[in-house]
C-alpha positions in Angstrom: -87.9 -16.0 -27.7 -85.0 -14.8 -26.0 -83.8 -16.6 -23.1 -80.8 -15.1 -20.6 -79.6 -16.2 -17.3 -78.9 -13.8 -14.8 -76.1 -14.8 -12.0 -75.6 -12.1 -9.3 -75.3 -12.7 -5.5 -75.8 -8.9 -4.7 -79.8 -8.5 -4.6 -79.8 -5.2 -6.0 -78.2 -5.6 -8.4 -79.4 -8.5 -9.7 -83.2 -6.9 -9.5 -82.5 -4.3 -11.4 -80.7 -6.5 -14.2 -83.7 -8.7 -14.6 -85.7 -5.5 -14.7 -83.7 -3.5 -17.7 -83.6 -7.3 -19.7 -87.6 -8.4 -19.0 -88.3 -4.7 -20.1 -86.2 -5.9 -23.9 -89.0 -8.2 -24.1 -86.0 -10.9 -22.8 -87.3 -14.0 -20.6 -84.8 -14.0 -17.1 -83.7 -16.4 -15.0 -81.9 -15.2 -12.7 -79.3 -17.7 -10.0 -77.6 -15.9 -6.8 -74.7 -18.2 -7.0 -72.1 -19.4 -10.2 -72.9 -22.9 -9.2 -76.3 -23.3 -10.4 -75.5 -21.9 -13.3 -72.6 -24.2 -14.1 -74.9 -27.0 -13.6 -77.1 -25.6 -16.3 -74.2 -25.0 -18.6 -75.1 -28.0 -20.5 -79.0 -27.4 -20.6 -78.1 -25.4 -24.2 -81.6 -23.4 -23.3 -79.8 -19.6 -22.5 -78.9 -16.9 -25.5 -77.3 -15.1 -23.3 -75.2 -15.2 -19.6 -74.7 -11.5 -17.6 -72.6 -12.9 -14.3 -70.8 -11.5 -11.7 -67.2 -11.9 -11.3 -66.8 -12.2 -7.9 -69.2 -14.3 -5.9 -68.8 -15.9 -2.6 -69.0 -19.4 -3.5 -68.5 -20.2 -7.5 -66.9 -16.8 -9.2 -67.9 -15.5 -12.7 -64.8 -17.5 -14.3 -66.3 -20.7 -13.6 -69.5 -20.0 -15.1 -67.5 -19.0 -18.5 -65.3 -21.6 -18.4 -68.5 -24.2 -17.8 -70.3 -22.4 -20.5 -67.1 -22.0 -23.1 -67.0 -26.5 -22.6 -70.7 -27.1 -22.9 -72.6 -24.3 -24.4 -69.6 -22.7 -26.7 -72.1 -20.7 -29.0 -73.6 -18.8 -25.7 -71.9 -15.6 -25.4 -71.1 -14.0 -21.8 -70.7 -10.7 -20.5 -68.9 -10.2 -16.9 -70.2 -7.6 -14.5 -68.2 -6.9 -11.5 -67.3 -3.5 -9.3 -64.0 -4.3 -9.2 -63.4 -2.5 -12.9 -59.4 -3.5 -12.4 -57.3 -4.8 -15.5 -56.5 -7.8 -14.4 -59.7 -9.4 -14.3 -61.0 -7.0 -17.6 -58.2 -8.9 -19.1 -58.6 -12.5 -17.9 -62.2 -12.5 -18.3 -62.0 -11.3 -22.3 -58.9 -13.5 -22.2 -60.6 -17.0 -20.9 -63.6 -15.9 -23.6 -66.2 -13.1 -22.4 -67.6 -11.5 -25.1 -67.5 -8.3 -23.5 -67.0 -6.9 -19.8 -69.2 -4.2 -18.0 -68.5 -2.2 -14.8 -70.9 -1.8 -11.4 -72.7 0.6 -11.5 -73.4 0.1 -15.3 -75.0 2.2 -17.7 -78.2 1.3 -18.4 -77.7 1.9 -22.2 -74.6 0.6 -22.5 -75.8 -2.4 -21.0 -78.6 -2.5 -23.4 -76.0 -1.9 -26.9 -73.6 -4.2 -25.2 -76.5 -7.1 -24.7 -77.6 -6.5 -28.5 -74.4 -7.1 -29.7 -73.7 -10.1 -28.3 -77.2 -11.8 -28.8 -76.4 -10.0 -32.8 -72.7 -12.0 -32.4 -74.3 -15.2 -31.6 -76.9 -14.9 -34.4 -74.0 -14.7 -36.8 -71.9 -17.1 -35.7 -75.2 -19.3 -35.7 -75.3 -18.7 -39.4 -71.6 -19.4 -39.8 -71.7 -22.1 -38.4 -68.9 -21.3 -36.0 -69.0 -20.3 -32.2 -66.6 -17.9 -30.8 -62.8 -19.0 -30.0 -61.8 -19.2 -26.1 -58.6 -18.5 -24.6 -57.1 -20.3 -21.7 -53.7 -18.1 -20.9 -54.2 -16.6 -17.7 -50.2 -14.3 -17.1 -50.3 -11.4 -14.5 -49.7 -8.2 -16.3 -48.7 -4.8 -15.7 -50.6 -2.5 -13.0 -52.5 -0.1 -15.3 -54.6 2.1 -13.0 -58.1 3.2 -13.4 -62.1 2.1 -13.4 -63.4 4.7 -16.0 -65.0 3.8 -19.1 -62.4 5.2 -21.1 -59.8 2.8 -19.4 -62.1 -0.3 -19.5 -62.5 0.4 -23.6 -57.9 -0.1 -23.3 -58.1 -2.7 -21.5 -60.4 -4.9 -23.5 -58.9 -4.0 -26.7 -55.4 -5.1 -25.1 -56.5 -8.5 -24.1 -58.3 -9.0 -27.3 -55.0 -8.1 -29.3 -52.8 -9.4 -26.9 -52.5 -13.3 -28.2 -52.0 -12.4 -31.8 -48.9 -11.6 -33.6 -50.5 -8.3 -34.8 -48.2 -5.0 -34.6 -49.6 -2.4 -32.4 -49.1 1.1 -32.3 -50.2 2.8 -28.8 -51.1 6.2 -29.4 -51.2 9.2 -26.9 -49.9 12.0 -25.1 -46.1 12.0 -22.6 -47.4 10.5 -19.4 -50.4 8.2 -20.3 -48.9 4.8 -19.8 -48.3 4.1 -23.3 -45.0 1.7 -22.4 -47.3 0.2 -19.4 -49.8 -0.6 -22.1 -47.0 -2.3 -24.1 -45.9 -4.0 -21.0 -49.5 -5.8 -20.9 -50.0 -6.7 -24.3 -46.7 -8.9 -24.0 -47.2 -10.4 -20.3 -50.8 -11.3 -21.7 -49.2 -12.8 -25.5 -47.6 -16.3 -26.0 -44.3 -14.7 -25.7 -44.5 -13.4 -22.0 -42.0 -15.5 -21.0 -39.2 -14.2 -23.8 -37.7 -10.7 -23.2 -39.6 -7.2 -23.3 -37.4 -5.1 -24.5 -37.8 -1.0 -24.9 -36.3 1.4 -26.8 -36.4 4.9 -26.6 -36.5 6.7 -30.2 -36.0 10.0 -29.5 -33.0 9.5 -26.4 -30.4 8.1 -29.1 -29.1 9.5 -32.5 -29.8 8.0 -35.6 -26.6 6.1 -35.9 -26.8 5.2 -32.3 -30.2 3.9 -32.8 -29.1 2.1 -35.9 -26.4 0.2 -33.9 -28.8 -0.4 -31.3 -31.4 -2.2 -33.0 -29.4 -4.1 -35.3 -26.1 -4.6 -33.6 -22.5 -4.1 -35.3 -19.9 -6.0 -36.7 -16.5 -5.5 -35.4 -14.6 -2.8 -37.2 -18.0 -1.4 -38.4 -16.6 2.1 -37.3 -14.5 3.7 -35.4 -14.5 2.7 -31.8 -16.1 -1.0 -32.8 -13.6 -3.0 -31.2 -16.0 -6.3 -30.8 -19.1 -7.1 -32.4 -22.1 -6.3 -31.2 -25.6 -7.8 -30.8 -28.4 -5.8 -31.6 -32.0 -5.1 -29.5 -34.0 -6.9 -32.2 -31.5 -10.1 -31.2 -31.9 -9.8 -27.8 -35.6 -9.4 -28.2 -35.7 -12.5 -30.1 -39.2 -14.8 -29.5 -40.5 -12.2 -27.4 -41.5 -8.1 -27.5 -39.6 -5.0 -28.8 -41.4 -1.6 -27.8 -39.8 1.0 -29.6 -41.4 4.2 -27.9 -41.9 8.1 -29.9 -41.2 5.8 -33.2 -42.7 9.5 -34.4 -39.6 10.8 -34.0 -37.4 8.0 -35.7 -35.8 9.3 -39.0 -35.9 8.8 -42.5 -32.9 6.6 -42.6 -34.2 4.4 -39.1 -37.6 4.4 -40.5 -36.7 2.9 -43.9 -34.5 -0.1 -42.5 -36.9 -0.8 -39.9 -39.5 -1.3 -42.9 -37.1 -3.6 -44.7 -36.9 -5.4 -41.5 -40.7 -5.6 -41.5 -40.9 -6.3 -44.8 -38.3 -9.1 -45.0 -38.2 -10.9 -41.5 -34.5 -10.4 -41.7 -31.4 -7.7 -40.8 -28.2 -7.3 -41.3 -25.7 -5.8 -38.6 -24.0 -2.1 -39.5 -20.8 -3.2 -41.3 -22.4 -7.0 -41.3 -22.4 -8.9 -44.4 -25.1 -12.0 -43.0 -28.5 -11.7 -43.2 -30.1 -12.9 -39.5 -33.5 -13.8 -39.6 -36.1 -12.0 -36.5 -38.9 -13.1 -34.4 -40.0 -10.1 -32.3 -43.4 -9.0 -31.7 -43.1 -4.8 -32.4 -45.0 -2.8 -30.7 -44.7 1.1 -31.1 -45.7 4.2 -29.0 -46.0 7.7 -30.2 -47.3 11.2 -29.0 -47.5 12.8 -32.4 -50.0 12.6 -34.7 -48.7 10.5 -37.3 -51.4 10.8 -40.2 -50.6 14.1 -39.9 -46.9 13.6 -40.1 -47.5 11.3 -43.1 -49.8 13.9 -45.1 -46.6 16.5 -44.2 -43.8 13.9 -45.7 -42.4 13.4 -41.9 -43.3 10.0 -41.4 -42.9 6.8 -44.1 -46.8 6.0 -45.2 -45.5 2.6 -45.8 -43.9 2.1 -42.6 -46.8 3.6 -40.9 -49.7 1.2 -42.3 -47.1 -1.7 -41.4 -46.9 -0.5 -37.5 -50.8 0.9 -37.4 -52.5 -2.7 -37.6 -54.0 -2.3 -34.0 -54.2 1.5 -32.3 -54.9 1.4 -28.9 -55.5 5.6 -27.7 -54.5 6.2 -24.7 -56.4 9.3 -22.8 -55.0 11.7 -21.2 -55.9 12.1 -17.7 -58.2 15.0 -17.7 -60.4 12.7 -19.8 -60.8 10.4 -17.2 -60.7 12.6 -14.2 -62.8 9.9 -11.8 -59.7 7.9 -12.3 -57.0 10.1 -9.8 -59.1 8.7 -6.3 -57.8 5.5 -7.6 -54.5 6.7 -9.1 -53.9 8.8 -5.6 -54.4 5.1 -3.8 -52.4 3.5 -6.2 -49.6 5.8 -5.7 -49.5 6.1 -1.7 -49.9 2.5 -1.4 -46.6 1.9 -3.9 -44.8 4.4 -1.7 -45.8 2.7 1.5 -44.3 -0.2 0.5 -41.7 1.0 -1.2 -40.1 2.6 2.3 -41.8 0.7 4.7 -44.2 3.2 6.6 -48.2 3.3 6.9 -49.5 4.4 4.0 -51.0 7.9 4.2 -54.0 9.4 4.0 -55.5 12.5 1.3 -57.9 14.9 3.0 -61.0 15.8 1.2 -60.0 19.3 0.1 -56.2 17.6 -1.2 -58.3 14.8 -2.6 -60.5 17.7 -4.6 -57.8 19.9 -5.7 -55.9 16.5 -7.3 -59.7 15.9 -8.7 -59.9 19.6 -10.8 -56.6 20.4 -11.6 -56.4 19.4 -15.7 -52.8 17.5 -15.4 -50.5 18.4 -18.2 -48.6 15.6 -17.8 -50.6 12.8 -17.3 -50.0 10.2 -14.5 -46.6 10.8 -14.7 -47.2 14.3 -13.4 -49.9 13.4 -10.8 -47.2 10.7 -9.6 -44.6 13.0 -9.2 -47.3 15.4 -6.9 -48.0 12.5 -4.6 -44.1 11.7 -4.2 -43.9 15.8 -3.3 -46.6 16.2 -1.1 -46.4 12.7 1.1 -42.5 13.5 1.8 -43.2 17.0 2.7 -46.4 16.5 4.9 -45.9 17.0 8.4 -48.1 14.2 9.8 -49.6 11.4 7.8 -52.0 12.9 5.8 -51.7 14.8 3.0 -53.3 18.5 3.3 -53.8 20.5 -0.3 -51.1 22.5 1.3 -48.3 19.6 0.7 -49.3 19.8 -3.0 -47.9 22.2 -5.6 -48.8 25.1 -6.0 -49.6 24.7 -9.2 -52.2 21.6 -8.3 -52.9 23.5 -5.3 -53.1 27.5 -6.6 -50.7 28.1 -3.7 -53.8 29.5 -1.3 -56.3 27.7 0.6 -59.1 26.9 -1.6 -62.2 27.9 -1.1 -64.7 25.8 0.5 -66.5 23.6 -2.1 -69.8 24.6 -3.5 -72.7 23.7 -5.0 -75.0 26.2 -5.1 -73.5 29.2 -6.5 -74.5 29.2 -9.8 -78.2 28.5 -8.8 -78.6 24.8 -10.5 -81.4 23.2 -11.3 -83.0 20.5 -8.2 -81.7 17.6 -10.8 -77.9 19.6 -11.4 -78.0 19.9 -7.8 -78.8 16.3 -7.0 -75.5 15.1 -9.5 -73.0 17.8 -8.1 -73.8 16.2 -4.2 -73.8 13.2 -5.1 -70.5 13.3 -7.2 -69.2 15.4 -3.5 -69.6 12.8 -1.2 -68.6 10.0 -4.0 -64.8 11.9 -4.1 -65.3 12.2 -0.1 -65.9 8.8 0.1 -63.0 7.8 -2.5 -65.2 7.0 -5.1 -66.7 3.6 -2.9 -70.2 3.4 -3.8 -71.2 1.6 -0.6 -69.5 4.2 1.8 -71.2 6.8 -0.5 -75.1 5.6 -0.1 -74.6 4.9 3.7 -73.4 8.4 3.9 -76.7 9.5 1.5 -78.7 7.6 4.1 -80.0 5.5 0.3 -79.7 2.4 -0.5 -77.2 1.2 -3.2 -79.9 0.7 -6.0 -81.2 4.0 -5.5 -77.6 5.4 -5.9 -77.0 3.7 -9.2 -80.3 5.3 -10.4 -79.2 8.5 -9.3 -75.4 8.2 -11.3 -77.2 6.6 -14.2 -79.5 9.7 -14.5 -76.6 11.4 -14.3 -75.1 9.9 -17.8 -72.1 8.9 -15.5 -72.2 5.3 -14.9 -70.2 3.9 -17.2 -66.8 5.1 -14.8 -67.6 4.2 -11.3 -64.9 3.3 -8.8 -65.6 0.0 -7.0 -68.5 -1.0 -4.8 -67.2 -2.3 -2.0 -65.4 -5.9 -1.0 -69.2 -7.6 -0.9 -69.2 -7.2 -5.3 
């Protein structure tokens, strides 16, 4: 018989937790505090641990750390509303076998709950219980709750402590070299150099002498030798970004460098040996520039051991509240002012418009429309036109297109979840429903795997 033990100070939540496992056939316990279940850490009685992260007294981290010492076969899944990187990241990092958002999806709860009780069952047979981390490094502000974001982030600080190459895939203004920036701070070689390189800003001789540094007299205007990026990066990263549009000639000595461990400066007749960590970034589709002759298929399966996609921001549209904050806040500090506000209608506009060019692109809107705007909140009128449509937009409707009572119930709820900036809390109080209910209603829904946060009570 299965046995799993619940920890979760918010009531709700934890009721309905205990309801979707007992209904698996699972026997619950179920704590409202980490520290009861750290004393039980030992017990070697539980399958299975679902915590919180955040908890008033003794946090989610404990729990995993007390279970990772005394109880090492017993996988653990993190829940929390606060779906940010940081802790996605140092809960895989310290050992969680997986990491699930407020409010979560009931099936995706269930698959992710089958998969580690199946994990456990095979390590069981193996003989071997999963490996745990202890590196805990600050890393790069990637921005966003959705499902889509949470799937990057766990990959990264899975891959992050290996010396695997990784090749971060997606289109101009996704975050690709932010994504890079993470899988180094969260590596053994965060304290060594990051170094990036821009494939496509420098010709190919340029990049050549770049990367591998010249000797003097190499060519004309050499007038001192030179070290190259690969030196510099030496015991930490190099991120060499659009390596799609590296040439023939780049793309066979970087192979060689691969290949060997070594290089040899332009005009240089020494070998020197490398220690970098590559990671690469690209927005073309490189099987497809392999099948056309474009790209090496060599070098490609050498820099493709680990894809992380990367998706574009349309795909993850109940990101932009949290982007929008992210943005204004930077700002803020940035010149010293009170950060500003975005009305509802702004807010919506940002929310529907399809975003070309990514973050980037929405970034560069909120610079525009908080240094034009006339007080301190930002009307859809500071946006551009583009964003905007350059006239007042109507107001927002849900009933035109005479929708079904269940259609009708999603498209207000997802209304007042963008009026209320995605927070779940604000969003029930302003339903007059209580927060269970709510996470019912977006579950029914099918969104509930990309929720923004709950509130500061977790």
């Amino acid at each position: 018989m299965t046995r799993v033990l619940v920890v979760e100070d918010d009531a709700v939540a934890r009721d309905l937790l205990c309801e979707i496992l007992r209904a698996e056939g699972f026997v619950v316990e179920a704590v409202e505090d980490g520290a009861p279940a750290v004393e039980r850490a030992g017990d070697g009685r539980y399958d299975l641990v679902l915590s919180d992260v955040r908890m008033e007294r003794v946090g989610g981290l404990d729990v995993l750390r007390a279970f990772a010492e005394k109880s090492p076969d017993t996988p653990v899944i993190l829940i929390t509303a606060f779906g940010d990187v940081s802790s996605a990241m140092e809960a895989i990092g310290h050992g969680a076998y997986d990491y699930v958002s407020k409010p979560f999806n009931v099936e995706e709860l269930r698959l992710t709950v089958a998969r580690a009780l199946e994990r456990r069952r095979l390590s069981a047979e193996a003989g071997a219980a999963p490996g745990t981390g202890e590196r805990s490094t600050q890393i790069a502000p990637i921005e966003g709750k959705s499902q889509r974001m949470l799937d990057v982030y766990k990959l990264v600080a899975r891959v992050a402590p290996s010396t695997a190459t990784v090749l971060v895939v997606g289109e101009s203004g996704t975050g690709k070299e932010l994504v890079a920036r993470a899988i180094h701070a969260r590596s053994p070689r965060a304290e060594k150099p990051f170094v990036p390189v821009n494939c496509t800003a420098l010709s190919e001789s340029l990049l050549e002498s770049e990367l591998f540094g010249h000797a003097r007299g190499a060519f004309t205007g050499a007038v001192g030798a030179k070290r190259g990026l690969f030196e510099t990066a030496s015991g930490g990263t190099l991120f060499l970004d659009e390596i799609g549009d590296m040439g023939p000639k780049m793309q066979a000595q970087l192979l060689r460098v691969l290949q060997d461990g070594e290089m040899r400066p332009v005009g240089g007749t020494e070998a020197i040996r490398v220690d970098v960590r590559l990671v690469c970034a690209t927005n073309r589709d490189l099987d497809a520039d392999v099948k056309a002759g474009r790209f090496r298929e060599d070098l490609f399966f050498r820099i493709n051991v680990v894809t992380v996609r990367m998706p574009p921001l349309r795909d993850r549209a109940s990101d932009i509240p949290i982007l929008v904050r992210h943005f204004i806040a930077k700002i803020a500090q940035r010149e010293g002012r009170p950060e500003a506000s975005v009305s509802p209608q702004a807010l919506d506009a940002l929310s529907r418009y399809a975003w070309p060019g990514n973050v980037r692109e929405l970034e560069n809107a909120i610079e525009r429309a908080v240094a034009i705007a006339k007080g301190n909140v930002v009307l859809p009128s500071d946006l551009p036109a583009e964003v905007y449509g350059g006239s007042p937009a109507p107001p927002a409707s849900i009933i035109d297109d005479r929708p079904t009572l269940g259609e009708l119930e999603k498209r207000y709820i997802a209304l007042v979840l963008a009026e209320c900036g995605g927070n779940k809390k604000r969003a029930a109080e302003k339903l007059g429903i209580d927060r269970r209910t709510l996470y019912r209603a977006i579950e029914r829904s099918g969104d509930g795997g990309s929720g923004d946060e709950d509130g500061d009570d977790s």
